[in-house]
C-alpha positions as CSV (number, residue, x, y, z in Angstrom):
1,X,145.1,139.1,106.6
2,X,145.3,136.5,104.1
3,X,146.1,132.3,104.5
4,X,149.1,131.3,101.9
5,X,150.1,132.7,98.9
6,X,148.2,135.3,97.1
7,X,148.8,136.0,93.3
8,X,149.2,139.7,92.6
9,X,149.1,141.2,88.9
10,X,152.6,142.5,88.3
11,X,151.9,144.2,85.1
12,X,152.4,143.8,81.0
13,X,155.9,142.9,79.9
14,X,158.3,145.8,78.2
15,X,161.4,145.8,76.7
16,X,163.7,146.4,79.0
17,X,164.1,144.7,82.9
18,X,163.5,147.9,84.9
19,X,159.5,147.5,84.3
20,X,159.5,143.6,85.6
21,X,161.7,144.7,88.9
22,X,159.5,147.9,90.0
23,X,156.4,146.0,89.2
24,X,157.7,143.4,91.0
25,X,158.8,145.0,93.5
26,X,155.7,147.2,94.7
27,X,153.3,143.9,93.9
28,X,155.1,142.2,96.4
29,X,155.3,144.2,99.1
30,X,151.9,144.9,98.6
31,X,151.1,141.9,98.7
32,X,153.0,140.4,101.9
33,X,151.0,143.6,103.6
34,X,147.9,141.8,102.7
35,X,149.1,138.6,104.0
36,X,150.0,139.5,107.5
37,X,148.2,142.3,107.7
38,X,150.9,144.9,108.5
39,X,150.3,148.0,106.7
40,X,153.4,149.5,107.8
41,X,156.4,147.3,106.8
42,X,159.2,148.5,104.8
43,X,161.6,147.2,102.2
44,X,164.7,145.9,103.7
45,X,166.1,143.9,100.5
46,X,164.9,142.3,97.5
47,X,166.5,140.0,95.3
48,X,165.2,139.4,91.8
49,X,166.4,136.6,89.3
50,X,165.4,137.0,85.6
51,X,164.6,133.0,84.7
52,X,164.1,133.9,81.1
53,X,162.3,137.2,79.1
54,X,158.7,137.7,78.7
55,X,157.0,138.4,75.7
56,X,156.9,142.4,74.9
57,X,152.9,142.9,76.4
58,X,152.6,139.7,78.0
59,X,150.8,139.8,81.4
60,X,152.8,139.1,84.3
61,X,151.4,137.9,87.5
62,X,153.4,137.2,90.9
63,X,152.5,134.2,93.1
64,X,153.8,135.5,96.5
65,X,154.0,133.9,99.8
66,X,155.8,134.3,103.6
67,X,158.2,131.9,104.4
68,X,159.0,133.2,107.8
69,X,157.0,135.9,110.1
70,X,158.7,137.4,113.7
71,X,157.4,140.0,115.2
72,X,159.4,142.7,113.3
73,X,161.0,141.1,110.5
74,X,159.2,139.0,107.1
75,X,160.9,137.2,104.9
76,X,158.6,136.5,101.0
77,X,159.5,134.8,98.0
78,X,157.3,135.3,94.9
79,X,157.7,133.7,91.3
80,X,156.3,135.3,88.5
81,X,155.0,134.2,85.3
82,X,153.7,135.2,82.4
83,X,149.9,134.4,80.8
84,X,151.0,131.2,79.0
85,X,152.1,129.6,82.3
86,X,156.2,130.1,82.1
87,X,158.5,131.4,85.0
88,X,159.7,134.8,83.9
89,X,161.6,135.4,87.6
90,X,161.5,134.7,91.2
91,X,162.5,137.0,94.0
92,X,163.2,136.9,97.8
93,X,162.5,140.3,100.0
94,X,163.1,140.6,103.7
95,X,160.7,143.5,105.1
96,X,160.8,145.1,108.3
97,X,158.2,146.4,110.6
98,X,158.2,150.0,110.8
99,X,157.2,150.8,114.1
């Protein structure tokens, strides 16, 4: 279990979106299973807002955090940016416990 947020590697920019949201998407999660310490939560929902495109290669890292823990339900947020410091996009997930 981790204390606060934890920044995850979320990959290199690409052209299109589709690389940002599944890298995005599997950093976080991993990510909130580090936090809490629950290596059995699934996806419920994630929302992701493009604030602007990265560079093509750029690396992009995800600062994620919990807002809210219950005993079967998480809710994260992450924002990620790219290496020169700007907010690429932000997301929100709710995650569920599976068992």
């Amino acid at each position: 279990m981790v204390d606060g947020p934890l920044r995850v590697s979320v990959g290199r920019a690409a052209a299109g979106f589709g690389e940002l949201v599944g890298g995005l998407t599997e950093a976080l999660v991993g990510a909130v299973r580090d936090i809490t310490g629950a290596s059995d939560l699934t996806l419920l929902e994630i929302q992701v807002r493009v604030v602007e495109p990265a560079l093509a290669g750029a690396s992009l890292h995800a600062d994620v955090e919990c807002l809210r823990r219950g005993d079967n339900v998480v809710f994260a947020r992450a924002a990620v940016t790219d290496d020169r410091g700007r907010l690429v996009a932000t997301a929100t997930a709710t995650l569920m416990r599976a068992s």
